[in-house]
Residue, then its C-alpha position, 0 to 999 in steps of 0.5 A: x646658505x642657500x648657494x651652499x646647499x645648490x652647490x651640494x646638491x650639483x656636485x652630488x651627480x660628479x661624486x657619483x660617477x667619480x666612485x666605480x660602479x660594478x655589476x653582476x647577475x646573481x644566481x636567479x638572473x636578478x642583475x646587481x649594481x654595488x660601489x665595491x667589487x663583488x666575485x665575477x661583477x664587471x666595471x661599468x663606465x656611466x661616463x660624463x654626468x651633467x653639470x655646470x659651471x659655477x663662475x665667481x661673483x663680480x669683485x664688489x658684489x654684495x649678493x644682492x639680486x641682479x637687475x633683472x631678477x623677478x623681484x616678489x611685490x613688497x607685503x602690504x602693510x596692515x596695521x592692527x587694533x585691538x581694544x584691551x579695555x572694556x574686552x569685548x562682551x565685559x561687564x562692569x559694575x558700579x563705575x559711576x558713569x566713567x571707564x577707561x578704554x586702552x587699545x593696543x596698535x601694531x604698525x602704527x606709523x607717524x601721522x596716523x591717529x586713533x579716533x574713539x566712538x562710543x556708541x556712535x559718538x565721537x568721544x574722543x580723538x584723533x590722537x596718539x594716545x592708546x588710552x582715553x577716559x570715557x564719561x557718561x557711560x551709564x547703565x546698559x550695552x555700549x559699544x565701543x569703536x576705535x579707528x585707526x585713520x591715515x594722515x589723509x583720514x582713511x580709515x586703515x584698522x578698526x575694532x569694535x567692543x560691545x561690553x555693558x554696565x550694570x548699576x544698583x540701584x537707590x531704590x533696592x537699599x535706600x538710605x535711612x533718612x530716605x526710608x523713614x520719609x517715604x513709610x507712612x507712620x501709624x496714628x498715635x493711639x489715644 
């Protein structure tokens, strides 16, 4: 597509100075130049525009840039996580010491592996897996961080979650049995 519009563009130049071109002084001395003739304009000879030559690709080309040709570098690749689960400032209520954590992983590439840390213990990894259970995650702030790691094991991605757990507590609605046990009882009367 774009040799098409190099050679639009190229013979633009040859159009136009293969279409006649006339002049004439108007009434005030402002001098005019149309396509079409006018009553006392004058042909004008712009004579041969520039160009080139266009030459036929060899027999088997397949368009693909000649040898010597400025090649641009390839892009690096740069692999992205992102934690899905718990999102990043969540809270959760009452999960009992466990959730799940679910990263989604763009560019991953065989060998490459994820690596779980939960406040900075590893809980879990390296593995493949996007999705991991997390134990003993108790009441408060926890941060999460999942890294991506190379064959080698540099790290290429990582992503970090703060999220935080609250729990009730027993002693704010205390069972039955628990709260007789624990309210004295008045002395019998006599």
């Amino acid at each position: 597509m774009t040799r098409f519009w190099l050679l639009a563009l190229a013979l633009v130049p040859t159009v136009l100075c293969a279409q006649p071109i006339y002049t004439w002084t108007g009434p005030r001395g402002t001098v005019h130049y149309a396509d079409h003739p006018r009553p006392g304009a004058r042909r004008v000879d712009l004579g041969v525009g520039q160009g080139f030559v266009l030459h036929a690709p060899p027999a088997g080309a397949t368009g693909a840039p000649a040898p010597s040709a400025r090649r641009s570098p390839p892009r690096a690749r740069r692999p992205t996580v992102r934690i899905q689960s718990p999102a990043n400032g969540a809270t959760l209520f009452n999960i009992g010491g466990v959730t799940t954590a679910a990263v989604r992983v763009n560019g991953l590439l065989p060998g490459e592996e994820l690596v779980y840390l939960l406040d900075g213990k590893r809980v879990a990894g390296p593995t493949t897996s996007s999705s991991v259970s997390l134990k003993h995650v108790w009441r408060g702030t926890h941060r999460l961080t999942v890294l991506l790691l190379s064959p080698s094991g540099q790290s290429l991605a990582r992503a970090v979650s703060v999220f935080y757990v609250h729990q009730h507590s027993i002693l704010l609605h205390p069972h039955p049995p628990l709260l007789a046990s624990v309210v004295p009882r008045a002395p019998a009367r006599p």
